[in-house]
C-alpha positions in Angstrom: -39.2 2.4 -0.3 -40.7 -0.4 2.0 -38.6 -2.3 4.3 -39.2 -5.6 5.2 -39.6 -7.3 8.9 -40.3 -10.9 10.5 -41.0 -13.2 8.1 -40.8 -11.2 5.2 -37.6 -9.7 6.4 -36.6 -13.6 6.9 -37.7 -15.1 3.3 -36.1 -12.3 1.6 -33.0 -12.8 3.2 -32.8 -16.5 2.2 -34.0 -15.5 -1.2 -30.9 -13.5 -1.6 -28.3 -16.0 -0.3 -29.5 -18.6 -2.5 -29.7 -16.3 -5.4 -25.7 -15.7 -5.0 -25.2 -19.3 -4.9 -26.5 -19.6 -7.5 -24.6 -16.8 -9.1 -21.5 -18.4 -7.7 -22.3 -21.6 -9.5 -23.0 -20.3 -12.8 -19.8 -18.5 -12.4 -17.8 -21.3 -11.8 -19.3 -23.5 -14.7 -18.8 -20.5 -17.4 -15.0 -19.5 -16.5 -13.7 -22.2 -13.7 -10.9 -21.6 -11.5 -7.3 -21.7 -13.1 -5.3 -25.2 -11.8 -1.7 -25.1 -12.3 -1.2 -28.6 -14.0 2.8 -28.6 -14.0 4.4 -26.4 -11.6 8.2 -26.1 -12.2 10.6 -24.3 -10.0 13.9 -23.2 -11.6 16.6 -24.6 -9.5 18.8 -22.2 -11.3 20.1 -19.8 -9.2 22.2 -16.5 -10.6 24.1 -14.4 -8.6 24.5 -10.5 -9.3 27.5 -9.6 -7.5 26.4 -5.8 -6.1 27.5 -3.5 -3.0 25.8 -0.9 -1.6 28.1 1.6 0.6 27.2 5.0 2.0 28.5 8.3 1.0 29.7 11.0 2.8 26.3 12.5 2.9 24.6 8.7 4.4 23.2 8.5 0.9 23.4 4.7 -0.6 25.5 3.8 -3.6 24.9 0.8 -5.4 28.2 -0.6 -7.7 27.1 -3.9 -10.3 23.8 -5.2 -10.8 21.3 -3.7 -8.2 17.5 -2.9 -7.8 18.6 0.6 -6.5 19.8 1.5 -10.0 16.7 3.1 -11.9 17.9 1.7 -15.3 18.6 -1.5 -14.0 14.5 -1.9 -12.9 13.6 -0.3 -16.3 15.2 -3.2 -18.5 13.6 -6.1 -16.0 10.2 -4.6 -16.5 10.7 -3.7 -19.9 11.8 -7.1 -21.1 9.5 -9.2 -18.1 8.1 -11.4 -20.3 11.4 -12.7 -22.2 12.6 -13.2 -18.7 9.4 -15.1 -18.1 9.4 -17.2 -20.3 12.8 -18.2 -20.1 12.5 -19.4 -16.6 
């Protein structure tokens, strides 16, 4: 395989660049960029009451609603979408 220097090394180079403008470009026209058009934030706040205390080992308990609780993450991924949308 021949490598290129000086000039040659030089047109090539700008041949390239231009080449992934233009890629850029096409891009753009066939899928443009998403623009939010109506951003809403919920001003709903609701609060899940939850206390985390240590046992006598220094291993975290979590009592109500909490992240820590493996069943509790498995119902907000599972039903994500529902909870989504409704927001």
């Amino acid at each position: 395989m021949r490598h290129s220097e000086g000039r040659d090394a030089f047109i090539a180079k700008k041949a390239l660049i231009e080449t992934r403008k233009d890629q850029y470009v096409i891009k753009q026209a066939v899928k443009p960029p998403v623009q939010a058009l109506h951003l809403v934030h919920s001003e709903h706040h609701i609060e899940f009451p939850e206390e985390i205390h240590l046992d006598e080992e220094n291993y975290p308990v979590a009592t109500g609603v909490s992240l820590m609780d493996p069943v509790i993450c498995s119902i907000i991924l599972c039903n994500y979408s529902k909870l989504k949308e409704r927001s």
